[in-house]
C-alpha positions in Angstrom: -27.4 -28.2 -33.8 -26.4 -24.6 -32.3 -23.8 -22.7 -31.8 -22.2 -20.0 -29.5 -22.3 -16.6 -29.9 -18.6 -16.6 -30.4 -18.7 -19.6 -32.7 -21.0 -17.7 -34.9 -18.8 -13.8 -34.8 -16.1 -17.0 -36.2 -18.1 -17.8 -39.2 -18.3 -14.4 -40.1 -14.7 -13.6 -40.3 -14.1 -16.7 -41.5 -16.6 -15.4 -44.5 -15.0 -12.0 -44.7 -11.5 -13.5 -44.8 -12.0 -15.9 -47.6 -14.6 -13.7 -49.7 -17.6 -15.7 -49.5 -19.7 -14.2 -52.6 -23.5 -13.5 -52.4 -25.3 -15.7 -54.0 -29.5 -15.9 -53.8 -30.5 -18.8 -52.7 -27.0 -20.3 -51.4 -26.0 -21.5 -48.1 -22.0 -21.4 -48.0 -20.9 -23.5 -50.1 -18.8 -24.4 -53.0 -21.2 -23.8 -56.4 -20.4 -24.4 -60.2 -21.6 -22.3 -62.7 -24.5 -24.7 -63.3 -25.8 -24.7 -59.8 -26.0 -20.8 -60.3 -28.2 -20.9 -63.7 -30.4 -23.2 -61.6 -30.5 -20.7 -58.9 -31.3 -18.0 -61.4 -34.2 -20.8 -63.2 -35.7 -20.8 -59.8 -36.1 -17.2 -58.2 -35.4 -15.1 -61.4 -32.8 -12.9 -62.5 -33.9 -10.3 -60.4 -32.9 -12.5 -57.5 -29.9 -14.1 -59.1 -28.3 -11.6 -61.0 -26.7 -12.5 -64.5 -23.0 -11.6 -63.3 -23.7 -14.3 -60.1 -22.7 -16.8 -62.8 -18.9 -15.5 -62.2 -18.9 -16.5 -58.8 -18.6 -20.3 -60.1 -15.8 -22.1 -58.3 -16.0 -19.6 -55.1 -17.7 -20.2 -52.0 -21.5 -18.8 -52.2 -24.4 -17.5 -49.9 -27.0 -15.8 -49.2 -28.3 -13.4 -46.2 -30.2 -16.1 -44.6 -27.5 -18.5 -45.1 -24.6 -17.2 -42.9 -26.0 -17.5 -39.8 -27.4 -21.1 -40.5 -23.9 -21.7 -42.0 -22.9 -20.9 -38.4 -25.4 -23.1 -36.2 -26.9 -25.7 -39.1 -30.4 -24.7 -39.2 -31.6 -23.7 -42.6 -34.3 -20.7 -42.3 -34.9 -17.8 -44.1 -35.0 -14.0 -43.0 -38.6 -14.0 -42.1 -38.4 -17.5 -40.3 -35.0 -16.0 -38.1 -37.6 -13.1 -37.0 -40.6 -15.2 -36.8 -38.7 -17.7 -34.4 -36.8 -14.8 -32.4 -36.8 -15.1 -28.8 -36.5 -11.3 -28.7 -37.6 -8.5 -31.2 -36.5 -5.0 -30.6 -36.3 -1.9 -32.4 -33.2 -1.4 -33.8 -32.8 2.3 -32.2 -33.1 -0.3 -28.8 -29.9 -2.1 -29.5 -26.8 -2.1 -26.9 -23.0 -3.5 -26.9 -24.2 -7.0 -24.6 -26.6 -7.9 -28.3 -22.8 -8.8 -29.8 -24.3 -12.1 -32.1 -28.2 -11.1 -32.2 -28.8 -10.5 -35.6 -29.8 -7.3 -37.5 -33.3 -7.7 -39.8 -35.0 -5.6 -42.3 -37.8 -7.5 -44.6 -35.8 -9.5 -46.9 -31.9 -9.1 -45.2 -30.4 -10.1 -42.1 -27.4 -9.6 -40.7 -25.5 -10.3 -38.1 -24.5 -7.4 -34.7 -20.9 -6.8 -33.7 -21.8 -5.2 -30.5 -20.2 -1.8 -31.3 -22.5 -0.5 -34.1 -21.5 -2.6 -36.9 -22.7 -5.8 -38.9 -22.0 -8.9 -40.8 -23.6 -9.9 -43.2 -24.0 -11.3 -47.3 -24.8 -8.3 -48.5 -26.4 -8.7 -51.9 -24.5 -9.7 -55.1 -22.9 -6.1 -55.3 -21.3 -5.9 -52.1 -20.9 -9.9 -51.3 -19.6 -10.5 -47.4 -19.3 -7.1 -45.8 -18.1 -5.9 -42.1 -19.7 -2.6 -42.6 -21.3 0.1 -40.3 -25.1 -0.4 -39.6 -25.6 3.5 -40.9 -24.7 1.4 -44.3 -27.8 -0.3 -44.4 -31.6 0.5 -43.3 -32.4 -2.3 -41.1 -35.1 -1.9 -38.9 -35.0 -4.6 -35.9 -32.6 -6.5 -33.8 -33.4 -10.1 -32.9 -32.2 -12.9 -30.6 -31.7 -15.6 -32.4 -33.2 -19.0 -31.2 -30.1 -21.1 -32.5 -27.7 -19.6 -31.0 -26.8 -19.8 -27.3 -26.3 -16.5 -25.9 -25.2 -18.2 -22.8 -21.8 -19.3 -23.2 -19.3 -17.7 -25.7 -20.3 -14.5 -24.8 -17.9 -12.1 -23.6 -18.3 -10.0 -20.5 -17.1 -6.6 -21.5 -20.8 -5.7 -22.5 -21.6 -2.6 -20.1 -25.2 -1.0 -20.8 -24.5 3.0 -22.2 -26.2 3.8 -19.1 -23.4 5.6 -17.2 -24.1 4.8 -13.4 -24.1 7.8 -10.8 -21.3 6.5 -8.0 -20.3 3.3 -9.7 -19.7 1.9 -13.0 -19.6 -2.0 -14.8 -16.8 -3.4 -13.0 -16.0 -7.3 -14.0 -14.3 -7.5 -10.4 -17.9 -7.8 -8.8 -19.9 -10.3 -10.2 -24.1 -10.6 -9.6 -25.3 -14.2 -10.1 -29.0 -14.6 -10.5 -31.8 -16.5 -11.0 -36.0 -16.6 -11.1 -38.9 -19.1 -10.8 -41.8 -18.5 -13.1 -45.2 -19.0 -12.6 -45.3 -22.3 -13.8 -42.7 -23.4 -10.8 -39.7 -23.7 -12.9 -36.8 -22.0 -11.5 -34.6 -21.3 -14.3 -30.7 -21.3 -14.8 -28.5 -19.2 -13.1 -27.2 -15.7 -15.2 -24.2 -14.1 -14.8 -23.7 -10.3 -15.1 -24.8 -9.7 -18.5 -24.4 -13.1 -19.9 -28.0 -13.4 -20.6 -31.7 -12.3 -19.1 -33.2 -14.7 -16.2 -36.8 -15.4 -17.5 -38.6 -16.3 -20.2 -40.7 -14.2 -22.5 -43.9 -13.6 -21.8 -43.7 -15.9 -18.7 -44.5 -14.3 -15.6 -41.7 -14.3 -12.5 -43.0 -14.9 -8.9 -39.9 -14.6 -7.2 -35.9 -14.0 -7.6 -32.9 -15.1 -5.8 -29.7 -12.7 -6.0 -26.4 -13.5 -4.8 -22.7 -11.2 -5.6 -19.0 -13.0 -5.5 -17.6 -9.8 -3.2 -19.6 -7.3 -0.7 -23.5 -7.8 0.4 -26.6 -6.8 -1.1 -30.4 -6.6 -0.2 -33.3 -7.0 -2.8 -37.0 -6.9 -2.2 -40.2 -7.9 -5.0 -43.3 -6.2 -5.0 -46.6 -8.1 -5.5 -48.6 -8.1 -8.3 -51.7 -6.2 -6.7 -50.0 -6.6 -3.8 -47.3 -4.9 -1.5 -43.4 -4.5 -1.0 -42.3 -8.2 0.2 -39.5 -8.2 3.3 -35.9 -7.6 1.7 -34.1 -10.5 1.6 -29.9 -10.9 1.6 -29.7 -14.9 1.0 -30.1 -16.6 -2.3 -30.6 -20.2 -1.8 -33.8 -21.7 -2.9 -34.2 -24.2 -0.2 -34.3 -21.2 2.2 -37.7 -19.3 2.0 -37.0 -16.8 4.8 -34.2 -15.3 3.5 -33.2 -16.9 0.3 -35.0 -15.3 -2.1 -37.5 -12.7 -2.4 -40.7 -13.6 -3.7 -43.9 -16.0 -1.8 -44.7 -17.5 -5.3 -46.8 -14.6 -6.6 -46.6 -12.8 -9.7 -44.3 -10.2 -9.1 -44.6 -6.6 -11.1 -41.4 -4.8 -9.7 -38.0 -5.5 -8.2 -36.0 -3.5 -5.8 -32.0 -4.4 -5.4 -28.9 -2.9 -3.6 -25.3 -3.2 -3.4 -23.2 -2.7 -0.4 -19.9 -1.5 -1.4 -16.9 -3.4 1.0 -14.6 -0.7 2.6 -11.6 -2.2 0.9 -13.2 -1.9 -2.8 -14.4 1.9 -1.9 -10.5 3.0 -1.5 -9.6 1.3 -4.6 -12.6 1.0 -7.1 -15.1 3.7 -5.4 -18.7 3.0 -4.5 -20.6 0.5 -6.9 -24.1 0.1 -7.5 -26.4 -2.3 -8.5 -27.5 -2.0 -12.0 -30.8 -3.5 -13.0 -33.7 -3.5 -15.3 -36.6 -6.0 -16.0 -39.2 -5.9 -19.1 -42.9 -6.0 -18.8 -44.6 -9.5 -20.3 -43.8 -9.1 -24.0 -42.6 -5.5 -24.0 -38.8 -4.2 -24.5 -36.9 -3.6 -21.2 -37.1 -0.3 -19.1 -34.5 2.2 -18.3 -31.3 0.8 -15.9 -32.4 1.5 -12.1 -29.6 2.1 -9.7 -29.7 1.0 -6.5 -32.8 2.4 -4.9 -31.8 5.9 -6.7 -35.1 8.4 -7.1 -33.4 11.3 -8.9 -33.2 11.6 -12.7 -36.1 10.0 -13.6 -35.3 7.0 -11.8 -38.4 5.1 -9.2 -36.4 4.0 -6.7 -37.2 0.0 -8.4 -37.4 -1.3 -11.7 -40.9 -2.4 -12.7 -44.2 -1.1 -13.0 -47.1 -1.5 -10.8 -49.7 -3.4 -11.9 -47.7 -4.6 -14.9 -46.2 -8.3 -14.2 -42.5 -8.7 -15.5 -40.9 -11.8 -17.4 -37.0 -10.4 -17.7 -34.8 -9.5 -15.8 -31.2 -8.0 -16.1 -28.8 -7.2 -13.4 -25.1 -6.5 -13.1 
């Protein structure tokens, strides 16, 4: 079982509206005062406190167990990181990680997208909505039970501020990659989700946008600039996607603004970014820009890349 990232922001209000109490060793549900002295029996008082035994008759859980309340997998804080299918800093996180979860040893909680977090929050505090500056976590982590690829919303703009455009939900970028092992993943909308895997290598990348035109171009692993490309269709190796099934270290992409979208939304740009195997993503790259620290690409030469992010 799984569950969307919406489904799971649900479960947490639902927790915060009904006053779910914490509980060690918990998992959400309904627990007599009897349950709890066996809680306490097993992990010690220092784990279940004496004044738990209160919260008989009330709904009870602990850290671990509101997300697997959510999407029915039991795990515990350290098995959530240890299973993540991304690990950042916390310092890294941004407004499209609304449902990854927040993680210090020992706690876990669960991102709002706009600085905030559920969670169970120890048997003082119980269910919280709080601020994250109310707690010390240290990483954020995608989750591998949830699907991040439906339920998500699309108002999740990077804080990257682009020079001549901006995140605009009228335009949409559709794309997709084949890694090395020929498998050419789903298609990823916007921000929806990455196209990749971690720490498996792309070889080439197909692009496509619902108004104007682009161009996008890869570079070769110990290679050279391919031809840019303007197609996306996979059956079409001329022009529908860039890559010549090679490992692919860097990505160039840009948008062509239609006439009638400049006189009502200005010039927009392609927004982009891609991670190096097993590393956190680099800064947004727009268009082929090479002022303010940007490179004209996203990427790094030499380095193969196994995310990518575009919108």
């Amino acid at each position: 079982m799984s569950c969307t990232v919406d489904q799971l922001i649900d479960k947490c209000k639902q927790a915060l509206k009904e006053k779910w109490q914490y509980v060690y060793g918990a998992k959400g549900t309904v627990l007599s005062r009897a349950q709890i002295d066996a809680l306490r029996n097993l992990y010690g008082s220092n784990c279940v406190w004496w004044s738990d035994s209160d919260k008989a008759g009330k709904i009870c859980c602990d850290c671990s167990g509101l997300p697997s309340s959510a999407t029915g997998v039991m795990r515990g804080s350290a098995q959530y990181k240890s299973t993540a299918f991304e690990c950042y800093p916390i310092s890294q996180r941004e407004p499209y990680m609304r449902g990854w979860a927040v993680w210090m040893k020992g706690h876990i909680g669960i991102y709002d997208g706009n600085n905030g977090y559920y969670a169970m929050d120890g048997s003082a505090r119980n269910m919280v909505h709080y601020p994250l500056s109310k707690n010390k976590f240290t990483h954020i982590i995608k989750l591998c039970d949830v699907d991040y690829g439906q339920g998500v919303s699309t108002d999740k703009a990077p804080s990257a501020v682009a020079s001549g455009g901006s995140y605009n939900a009228v335009v949409n970028f559709m794309y997709s990659v084949r890694i090395e092992d020929g498998r050419i993943l789903p298609e990823v909308t916007n921000l929806n989700d990455y196209a990749g895997i971690r720490g498996k290598r792309i070889t080439d990348l197909a692009i496509r946008c619902d108004q104007g035109s682009l161009w996008y171009q890869v570079h070769i692993l110990g290679g050279d600039w391919l031809p840019k490309v303007a197609g996306c269709d996979w059956n079409d190796p001329e022009n529908g996607f860039a890559g010549d099934n090679k490992v692919i270290d860097a990505v160039k992409v840009y948008y062509k603004t239609p006439q009638e979208m400049i006189q009502t939304q200005g010039y927009q740009q392609a927004q982009y970014r891609c991670s190096q195997i097993n590393l956190g993503y680099g800064n947004w790259q727009y268009d082929d820009e090479t002022r303010n620290g940007q490179n004209g690409f996203t990427g790094s030469f030499g380095k193969a890349i196994d995310r990518f992010q575009l919108f």
